[in-house]
C-alpha positions as CSV (number, residue, x, y, z in Angstrom):
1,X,-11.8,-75.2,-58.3
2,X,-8.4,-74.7,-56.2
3,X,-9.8,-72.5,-53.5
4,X,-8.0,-74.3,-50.9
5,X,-5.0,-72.8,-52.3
6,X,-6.1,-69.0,-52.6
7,X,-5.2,-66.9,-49.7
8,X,-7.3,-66.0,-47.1
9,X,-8.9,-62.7,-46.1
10,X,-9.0,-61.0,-42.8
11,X,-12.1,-58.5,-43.8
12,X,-14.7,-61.4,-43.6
13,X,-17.2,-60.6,-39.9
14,X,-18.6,-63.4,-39.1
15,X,-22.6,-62.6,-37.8
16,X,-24.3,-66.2,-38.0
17,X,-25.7,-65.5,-34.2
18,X,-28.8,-65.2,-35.1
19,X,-29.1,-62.2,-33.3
20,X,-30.4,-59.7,-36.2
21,X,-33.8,-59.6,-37.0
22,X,-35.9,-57.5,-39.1
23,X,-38.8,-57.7,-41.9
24,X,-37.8,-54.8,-44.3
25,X,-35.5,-55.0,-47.2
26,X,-32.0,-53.6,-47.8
27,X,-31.8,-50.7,-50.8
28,X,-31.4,-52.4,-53.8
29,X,-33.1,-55.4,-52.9
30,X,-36.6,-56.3,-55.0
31,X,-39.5,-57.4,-53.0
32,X,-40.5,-61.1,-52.1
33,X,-37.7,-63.4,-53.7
34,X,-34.2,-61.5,-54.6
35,X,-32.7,-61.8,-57.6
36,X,-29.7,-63.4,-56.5
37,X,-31.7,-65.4,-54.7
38,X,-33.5,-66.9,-57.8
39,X,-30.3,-67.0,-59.9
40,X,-28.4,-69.4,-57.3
41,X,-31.8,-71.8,-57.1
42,X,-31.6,-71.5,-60.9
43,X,-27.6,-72.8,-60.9
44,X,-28.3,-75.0,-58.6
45,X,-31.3,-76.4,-60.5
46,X,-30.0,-76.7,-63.8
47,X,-26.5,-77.0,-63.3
48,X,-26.2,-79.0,-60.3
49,X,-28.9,-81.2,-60.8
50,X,-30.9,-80.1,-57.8
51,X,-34.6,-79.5,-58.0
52,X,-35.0,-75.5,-57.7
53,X,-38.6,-75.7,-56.3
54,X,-36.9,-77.2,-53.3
55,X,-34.6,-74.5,-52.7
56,X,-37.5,-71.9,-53.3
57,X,-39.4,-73.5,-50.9
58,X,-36.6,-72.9,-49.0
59,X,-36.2,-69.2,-49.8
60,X,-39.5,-67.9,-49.8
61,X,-43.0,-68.7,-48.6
62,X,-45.6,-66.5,-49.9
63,X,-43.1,-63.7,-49.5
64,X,-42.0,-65.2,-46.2
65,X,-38.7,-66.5,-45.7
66,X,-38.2,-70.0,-44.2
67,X,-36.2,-70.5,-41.3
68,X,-33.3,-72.6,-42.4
69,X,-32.8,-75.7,-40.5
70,X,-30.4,-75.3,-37.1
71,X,-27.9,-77.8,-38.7
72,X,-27.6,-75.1,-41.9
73,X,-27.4,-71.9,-39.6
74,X,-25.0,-73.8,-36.4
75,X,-22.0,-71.5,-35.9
76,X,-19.3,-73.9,-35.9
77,X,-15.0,-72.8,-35.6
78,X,-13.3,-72.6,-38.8
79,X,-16.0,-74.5,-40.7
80,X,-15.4,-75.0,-44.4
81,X,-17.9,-72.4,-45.8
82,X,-16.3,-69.8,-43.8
83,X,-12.8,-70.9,-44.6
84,X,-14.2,-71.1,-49.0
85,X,-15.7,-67.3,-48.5
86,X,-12.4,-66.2,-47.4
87,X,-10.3,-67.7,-49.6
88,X,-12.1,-66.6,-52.6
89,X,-12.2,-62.9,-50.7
90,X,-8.7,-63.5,-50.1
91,X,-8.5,-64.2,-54.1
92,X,-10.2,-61.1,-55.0
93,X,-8.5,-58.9,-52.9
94,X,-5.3,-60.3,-54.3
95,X,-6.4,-59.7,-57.9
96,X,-7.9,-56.4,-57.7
97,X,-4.9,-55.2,-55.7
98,X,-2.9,-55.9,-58.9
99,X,-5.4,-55.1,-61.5
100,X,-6.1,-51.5,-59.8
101,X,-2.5,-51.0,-59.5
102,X,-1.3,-52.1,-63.3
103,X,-4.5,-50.7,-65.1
104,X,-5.8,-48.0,-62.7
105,X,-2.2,-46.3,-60.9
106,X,-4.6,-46.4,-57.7
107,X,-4.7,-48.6,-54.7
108,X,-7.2,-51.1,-54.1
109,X,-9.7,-51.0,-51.0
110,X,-11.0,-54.1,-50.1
111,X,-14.7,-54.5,-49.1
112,X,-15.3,-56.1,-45.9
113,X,-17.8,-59.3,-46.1
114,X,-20.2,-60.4,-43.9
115,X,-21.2,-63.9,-43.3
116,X,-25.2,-63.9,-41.6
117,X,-27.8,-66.4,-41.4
118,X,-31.2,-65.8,-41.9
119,X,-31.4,-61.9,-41.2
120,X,-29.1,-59.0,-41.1
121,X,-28.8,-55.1,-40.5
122,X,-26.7,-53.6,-42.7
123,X,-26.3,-49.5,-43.8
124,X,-28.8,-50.0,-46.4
125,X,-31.3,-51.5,-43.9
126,X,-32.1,-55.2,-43.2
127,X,-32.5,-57.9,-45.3
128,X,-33.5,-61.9,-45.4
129,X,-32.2,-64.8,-47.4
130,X,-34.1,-64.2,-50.2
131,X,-32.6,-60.8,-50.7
132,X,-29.8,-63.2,-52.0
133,X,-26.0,-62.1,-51.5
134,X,-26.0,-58.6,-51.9
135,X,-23.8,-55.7,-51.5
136,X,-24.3,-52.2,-49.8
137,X,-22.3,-48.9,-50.8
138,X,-23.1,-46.9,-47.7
139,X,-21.1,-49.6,-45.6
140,X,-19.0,-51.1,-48.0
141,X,-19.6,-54.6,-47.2
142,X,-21.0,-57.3,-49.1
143,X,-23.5,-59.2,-47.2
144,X,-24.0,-63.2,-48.2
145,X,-26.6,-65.6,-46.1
146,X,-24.2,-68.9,-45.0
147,X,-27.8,-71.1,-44.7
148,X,-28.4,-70.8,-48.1
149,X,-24.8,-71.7,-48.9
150,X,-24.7,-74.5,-46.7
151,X,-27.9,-75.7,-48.3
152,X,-26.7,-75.5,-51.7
153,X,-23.4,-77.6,-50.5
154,X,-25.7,-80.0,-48.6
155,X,-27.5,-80.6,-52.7
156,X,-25.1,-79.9,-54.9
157,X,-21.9,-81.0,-53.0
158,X,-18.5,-79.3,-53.9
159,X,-19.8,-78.9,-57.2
160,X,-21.8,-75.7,-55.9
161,X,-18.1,-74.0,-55.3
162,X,-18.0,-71.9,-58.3
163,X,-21.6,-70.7,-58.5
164,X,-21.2,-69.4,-55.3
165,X,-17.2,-67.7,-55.3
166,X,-19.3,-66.6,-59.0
167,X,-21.6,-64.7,-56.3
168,X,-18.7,-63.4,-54.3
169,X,-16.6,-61.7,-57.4
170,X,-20.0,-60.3,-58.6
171,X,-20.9,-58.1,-55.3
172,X,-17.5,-57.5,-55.3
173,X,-17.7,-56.0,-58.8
174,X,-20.5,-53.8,-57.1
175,X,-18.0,-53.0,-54.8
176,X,-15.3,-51.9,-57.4
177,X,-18.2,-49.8,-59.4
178,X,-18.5,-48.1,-55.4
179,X,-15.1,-47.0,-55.4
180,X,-15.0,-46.0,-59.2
181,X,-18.1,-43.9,-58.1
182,X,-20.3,-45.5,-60.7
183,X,-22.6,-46.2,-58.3
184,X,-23.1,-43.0,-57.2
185,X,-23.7,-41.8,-60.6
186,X,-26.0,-44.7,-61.3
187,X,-27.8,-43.2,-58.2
188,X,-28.2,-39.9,-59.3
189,X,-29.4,-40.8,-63.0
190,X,-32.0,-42.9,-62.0
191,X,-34.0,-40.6,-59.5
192,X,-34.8,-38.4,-62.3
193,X,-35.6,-41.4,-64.4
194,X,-38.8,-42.9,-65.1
195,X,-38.8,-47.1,-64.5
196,X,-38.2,-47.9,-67.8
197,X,-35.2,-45.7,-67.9
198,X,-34.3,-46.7,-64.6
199,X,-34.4,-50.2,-65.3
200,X,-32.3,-50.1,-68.2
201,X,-29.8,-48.3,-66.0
202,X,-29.7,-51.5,-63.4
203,X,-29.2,-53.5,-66.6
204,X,-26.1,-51.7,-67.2
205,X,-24.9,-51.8,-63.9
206,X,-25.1,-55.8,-63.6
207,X,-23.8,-56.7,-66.8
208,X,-20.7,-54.6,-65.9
209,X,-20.9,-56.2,-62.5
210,X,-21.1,-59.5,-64.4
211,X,-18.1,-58.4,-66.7
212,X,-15.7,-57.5,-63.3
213,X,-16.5,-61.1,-61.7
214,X,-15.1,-62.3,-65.2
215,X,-11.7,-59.7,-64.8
216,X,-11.8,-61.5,-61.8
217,X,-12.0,-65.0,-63.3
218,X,-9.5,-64.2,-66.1
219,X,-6.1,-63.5,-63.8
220,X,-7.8,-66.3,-61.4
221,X,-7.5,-69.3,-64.5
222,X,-4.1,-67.6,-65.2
223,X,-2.7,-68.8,-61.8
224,X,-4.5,-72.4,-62.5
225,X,-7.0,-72.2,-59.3
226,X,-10.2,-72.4,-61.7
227,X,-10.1,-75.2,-64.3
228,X,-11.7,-75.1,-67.9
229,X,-14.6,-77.0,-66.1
230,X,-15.3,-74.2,-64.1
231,X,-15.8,-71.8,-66.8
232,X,-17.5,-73.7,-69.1
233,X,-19.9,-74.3,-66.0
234,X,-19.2,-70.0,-65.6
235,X,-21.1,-69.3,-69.2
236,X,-23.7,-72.4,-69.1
237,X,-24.5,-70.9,-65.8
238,X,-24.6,-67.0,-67.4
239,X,-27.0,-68.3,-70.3
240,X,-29.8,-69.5,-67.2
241,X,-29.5,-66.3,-65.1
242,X,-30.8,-63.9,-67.7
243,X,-34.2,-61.7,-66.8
244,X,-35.9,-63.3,-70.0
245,X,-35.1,-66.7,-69.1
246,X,-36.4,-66.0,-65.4
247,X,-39.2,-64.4,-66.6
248,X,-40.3,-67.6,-69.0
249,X,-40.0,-69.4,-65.8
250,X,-41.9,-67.3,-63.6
251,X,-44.6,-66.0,-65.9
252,X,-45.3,-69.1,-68.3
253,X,-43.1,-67.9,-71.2
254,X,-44.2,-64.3,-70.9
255,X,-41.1,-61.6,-71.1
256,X,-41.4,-58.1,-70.0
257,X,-38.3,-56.5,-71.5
258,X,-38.9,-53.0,-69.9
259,X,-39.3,-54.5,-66.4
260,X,-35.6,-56.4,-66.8
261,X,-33.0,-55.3,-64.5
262,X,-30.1,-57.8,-64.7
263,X,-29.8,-58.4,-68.5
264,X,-30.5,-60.7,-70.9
265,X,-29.4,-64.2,-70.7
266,X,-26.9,-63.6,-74.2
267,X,-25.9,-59.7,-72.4
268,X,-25.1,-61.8,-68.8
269,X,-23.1,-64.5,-71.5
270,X,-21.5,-61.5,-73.3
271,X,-20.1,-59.6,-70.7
272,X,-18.6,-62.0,-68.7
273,X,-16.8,-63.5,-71.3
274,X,-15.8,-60.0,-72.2
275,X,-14.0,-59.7,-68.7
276,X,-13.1,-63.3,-68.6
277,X,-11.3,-63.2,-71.7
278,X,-9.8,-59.8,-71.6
279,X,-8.8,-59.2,-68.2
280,X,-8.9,-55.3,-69.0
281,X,-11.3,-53.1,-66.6
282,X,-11.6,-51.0,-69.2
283,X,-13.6,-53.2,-71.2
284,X,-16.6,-53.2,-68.7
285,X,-17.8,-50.3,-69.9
286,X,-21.6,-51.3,-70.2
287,X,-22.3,-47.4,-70.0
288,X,-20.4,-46.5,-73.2
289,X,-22.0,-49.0,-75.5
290,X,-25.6,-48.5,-77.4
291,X,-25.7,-52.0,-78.0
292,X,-25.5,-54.1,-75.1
């Protein structure tokens, strides 16, 4: 992946002080272990070739998060993980800029990004690194833990690059769904909707989320800066992030489908090949189709 190449942003506000603190959790976030947190162990795991249990350990601890260790969390000036988060935010905010200009006759806001290790306050209240990256609509920022990622380039080497600009363009597809106000509507829907209902609402949401970080991907191979590698890596790593194959892992091979919130491992496949391969926003629609 050519990220050295891709321009960076000036919206990324850099927080790794280690001067937040909090225990609660961020709106949107689940309990204990994130999502996003599991999902990047999982990549890292099975398509790295790093043992997940070691990054869990890492992440949580009976609920608990784990103090990274002072080398992950050190502040250094223009270190590389800082310099790889803003090029691929530069990258986005290039791309969306055009894509919300050609398909959409509107201009693009960019979301502002912020780097943290450990803990941090945000709009939506504070979260920990097992939230996982995340993104909150009352702020407009998307929030990503730099520990974790310089754990996962401390196991997995450079070849953890595209998992985690993967975890960028998909809070920034939150983002996108902000300014589209599908969030909003989301929102609204699901506090008169019982969990079930609710649940298959967040389905919807990620695999559209999942489909913009492959509109995203699409223009992004166009230019040459993401190789085939990288997407063949893109859909293996789609086909291990899915709720049922989380839920085999977790639970001894039991699936709940009600309780799913991010999508199938085939729906996570589907939709970001859909994006990846059409480049068209409009196709993203996870809210118009039935059948997901």
């Amino acid at each position: 992946m050519k990220w050295d190449e891709m321009r960076q942003s000036d919206n990324v506000e850099d927080e790794r002080d280690g001067s937040s603190s909090s225990s609660s959790s961020p709106v949107g976030m689940l309990g204990g272990l994130g999502a996003g947190g599991i999902a990047i162990a999982v990549i890292a795991g099975l398509i790295f070739k790093v043992d997940p249990s070691q990054i869990l350990a890492f992440l949580s601890n009976n609920n608990k998060v784990a103090p990274a260790p002072q080398s992950l969390v050190k502040k250094p000036s223009n270190d590389r993980d800082s310099a790889f988060v803003k090029s691929i935010l530069g990258d986005t905010e290039d791309t969306w800029a055009k894509i919300f200009k050609q398909q959409l006759n509107t201009n693009y806001q960019a979301p502002k990004l912020v780097l943290f290790a450990g803990s941090v306050n945000s709009a939506c209240g504070s979260a920990q690194t097992s939230s996982g990256p995340f993104y909150c609509p009352a702020d407009k920022k998307v929030y990503l833990d730099m520990g974790f990622f310089k754990y996962l380039e401390a196991t997995a080497g450079n070849d953890s690059d595209f998992a985690r600009a993967y975890a960028i363009a998909h809070e920034v597809g939150h983002h996108i769904q902000n300014l589209r106000g599908t969030s909003g509507k989301v929102r609204q829907l699901k506090s008169s909707s019982n969990k079930t209902k609710a649940n298959e609402l967040s389905v919807r949401q990620e695999l559209q989320a999942d489909c913009l970080a492959g509109v995203w991907g699409h223009f992004t191979a166009q230019r040459g800066l993401i190789t085939d590698r990288d997407i063949t890596k893109a859909l293996n790593t789609a086909t291990q992030i899915g709720d049922d194959y989380l839920q085999k892992q977790s639970r001894g091979g039991h699936v709940v489908p009600e309780s799913f919130t991010h999508g199938t491992s085939q729906q996570r496949v589907t939709w970001f090949k859909r994006g990846l391969d059409s480049g068209d926003i409009e196709q993203c629609d996870t809210f118009a189709n039935n059948q997901l």
